[in-house]
N, C-alpha and C positions, 0 to 999 in steps of 0.2 A: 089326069086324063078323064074325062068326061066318057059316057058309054056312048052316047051318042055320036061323038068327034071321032073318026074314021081316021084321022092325022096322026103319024106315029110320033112323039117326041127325043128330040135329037140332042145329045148329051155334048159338050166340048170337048177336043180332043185334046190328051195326055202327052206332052212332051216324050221323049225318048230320055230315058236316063244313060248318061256318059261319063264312064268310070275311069279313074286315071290310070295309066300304062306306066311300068317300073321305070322307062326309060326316063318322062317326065322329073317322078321322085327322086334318082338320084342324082338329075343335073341339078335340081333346088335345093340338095342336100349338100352339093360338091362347091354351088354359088356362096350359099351361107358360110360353109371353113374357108373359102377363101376372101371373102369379105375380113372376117373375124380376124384372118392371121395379117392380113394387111393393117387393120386399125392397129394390132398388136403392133408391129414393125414401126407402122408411121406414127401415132400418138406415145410409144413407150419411148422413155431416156435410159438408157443403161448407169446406173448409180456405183459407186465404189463401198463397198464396204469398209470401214474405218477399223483399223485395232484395238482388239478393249486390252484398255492397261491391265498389267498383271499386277496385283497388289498380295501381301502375305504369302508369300511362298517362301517356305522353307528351306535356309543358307545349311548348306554344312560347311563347317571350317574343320582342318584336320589341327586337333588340340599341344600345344606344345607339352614335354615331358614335364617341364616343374607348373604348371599347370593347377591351380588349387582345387579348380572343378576337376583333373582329370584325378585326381588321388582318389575320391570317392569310390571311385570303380574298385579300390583294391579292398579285398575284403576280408582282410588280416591289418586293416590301419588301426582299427581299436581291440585286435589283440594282441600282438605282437608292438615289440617299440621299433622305431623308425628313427635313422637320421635326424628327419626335422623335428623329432618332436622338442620339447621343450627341457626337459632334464637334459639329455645327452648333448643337445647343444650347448648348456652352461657345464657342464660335467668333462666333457670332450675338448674342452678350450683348454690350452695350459696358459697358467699366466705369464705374461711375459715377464722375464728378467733380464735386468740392464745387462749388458757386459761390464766385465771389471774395467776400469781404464789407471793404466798406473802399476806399478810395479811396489813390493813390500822391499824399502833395504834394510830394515832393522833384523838384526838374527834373533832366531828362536830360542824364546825364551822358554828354559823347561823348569816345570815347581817341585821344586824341595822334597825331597821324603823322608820324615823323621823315624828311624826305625823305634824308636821307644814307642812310640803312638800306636805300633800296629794294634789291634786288638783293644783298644780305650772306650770306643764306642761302645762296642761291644760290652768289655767288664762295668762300665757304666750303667746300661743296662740290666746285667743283672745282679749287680748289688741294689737296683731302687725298686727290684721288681720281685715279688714273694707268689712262686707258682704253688698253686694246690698238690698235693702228694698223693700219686692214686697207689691204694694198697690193692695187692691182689689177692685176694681171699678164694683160695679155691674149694676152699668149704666151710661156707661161714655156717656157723653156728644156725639153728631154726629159730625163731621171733613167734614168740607163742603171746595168744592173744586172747584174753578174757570178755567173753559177753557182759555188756554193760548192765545191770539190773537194778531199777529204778521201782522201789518200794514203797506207793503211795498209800496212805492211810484211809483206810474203806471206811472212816466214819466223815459225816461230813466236819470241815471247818469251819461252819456258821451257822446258826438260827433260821428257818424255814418256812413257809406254808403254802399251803396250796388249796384250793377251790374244789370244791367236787359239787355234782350232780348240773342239775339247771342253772345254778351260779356260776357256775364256770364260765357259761356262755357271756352274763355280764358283763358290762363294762363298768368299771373301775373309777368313780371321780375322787376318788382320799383313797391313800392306803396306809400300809405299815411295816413297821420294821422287826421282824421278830429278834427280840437280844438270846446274848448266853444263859444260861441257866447254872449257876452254883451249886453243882453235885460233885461229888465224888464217885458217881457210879453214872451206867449209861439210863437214858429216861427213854421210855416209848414213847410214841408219836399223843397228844391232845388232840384227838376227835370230837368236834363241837357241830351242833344243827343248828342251823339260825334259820330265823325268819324275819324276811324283808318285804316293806310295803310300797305300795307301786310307788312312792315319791325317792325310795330307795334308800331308807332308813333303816338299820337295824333295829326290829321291837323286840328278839328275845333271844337269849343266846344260851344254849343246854349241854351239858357234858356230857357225849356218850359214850366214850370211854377215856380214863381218866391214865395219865403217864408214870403215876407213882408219885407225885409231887405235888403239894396243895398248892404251894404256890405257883408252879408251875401253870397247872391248871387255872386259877387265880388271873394268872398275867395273860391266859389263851384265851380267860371272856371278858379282859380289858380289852383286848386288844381288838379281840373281834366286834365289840360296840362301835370303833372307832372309823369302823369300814365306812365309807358311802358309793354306794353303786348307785348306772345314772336312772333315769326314770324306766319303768314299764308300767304296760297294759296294768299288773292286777298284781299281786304280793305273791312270794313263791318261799317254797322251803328251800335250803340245799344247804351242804358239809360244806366246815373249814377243817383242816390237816394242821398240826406243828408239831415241824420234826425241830427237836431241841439237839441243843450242841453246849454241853458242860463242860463245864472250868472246874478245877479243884478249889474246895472252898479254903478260905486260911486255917491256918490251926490254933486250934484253941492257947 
């Protein structure tokens, strides 16, 4: 609008707003359920429902008494025995026998009894049979009894030697046999030193105490020459021992 223009302007007029009345909404509400229940009636078939087979259902049958399934129930079948089981029905059975058929006409025949005989068997027996005789001793005599005493002779029976010191430990490739010695009296032991070199040679054989015998002693540094023990590192000293075992010599 212009300042000028004196003309008031005119705006259009607004409808009336008209709002719906309850009556309206429930005859539109009452048209629609009876529309719906009509298409229901006239478009629907009433259908039958069919029976479903019954399949797996559980028979009970009432079980007869000889029944093999029904025996299980009883729970004395395998401790106690039973009729049916298997011994007493072969055990329980008697055998059968025929009937006689026929009659016996021959009369009884009865055997002989020799009185001389009585008792034959008998003497028979014991003329072939020799029983043992028990004596009854009601006081036998005591059983006296001597300890056995076995008196061995404390000198040895044979010729001997033995090793001592670092030789001992040696091993041994030759050895020897020490013999008897011809005295008439006991000898001491032949105490000899040797020395052996590393290839295991005896180089020297020494008396260092002597048994009362030249020869003796004699035959203890033959014999000790004849040793060989096996190799070591480096030569060692060490004792030979013989214990001698005399014979009497013969007589002049």
């Amino acid at each position: 609008m212009n300042d000028g223009d004196a003309t008031p302007h005119s705006f259009p007029e607004v409808p009336p707003v008209t709002n719906w009345s309850w009556r309206k909404t429930i005859v539109i509400i009452a048209l629609a359920y009876a529309a719906h229940l009509a298409m229901v009636f006239l478009l629907g078939t009433p259908k039958t429902v069919p029976p479903r087979a019954v399949t797996n259902v559980p028979v009970f049958h009432i079980a007869a008494a000889d029944n093999a399934l029904a025996q299980f129930t009883d729970p004395t079948l395998f401790a106690l025995p039973h009729a049916s089981d298997f011994p007493p029905g072969v055990w329980v059975q008697p055998p059968a026998v025929p009937a006689a058929v026929g009659g016996y006409d021959e009369p009884p025949a009865f055997l002989g009894l020799n009185p001389a005989d009585l008792g034959s068997a008998f003497s028979a027996f014991m003329r072939t049979n020799r029983f043992a005789q028990t004596r009854t001793d009601l006081k036998p005599s005591p059983q006296l009894a001597a300890p056995a005493i076995t008196i061995e002779s404390a000198l040895p029976q044979s010729s001997s030697w033995q090793l001592a010191g670092p030789l001992a430990e040696r091993k041994l490739h030759r050895t020897i046999t020490a013999p008897d010695i011809a005295w008439n009296d006991v000898l001491a032991p032949s105490r000899l030193q040797l020395l052996v070199d590393a290839g295991g040679h005896v180089l020297s054989a020494i008396v260092l105490e002597t048994c009362g015998s030249d020869a003796a002693d004699q035959t203890a540094l033959n014999l000790a020459r004849n040793l060989q023990f096996a190799p070591a590192p480096a030569a060692m000293f060490g004792q030979i021992n013989f214990y001698w075992h005399t014979v009497p010599t013969a007589a002049p």
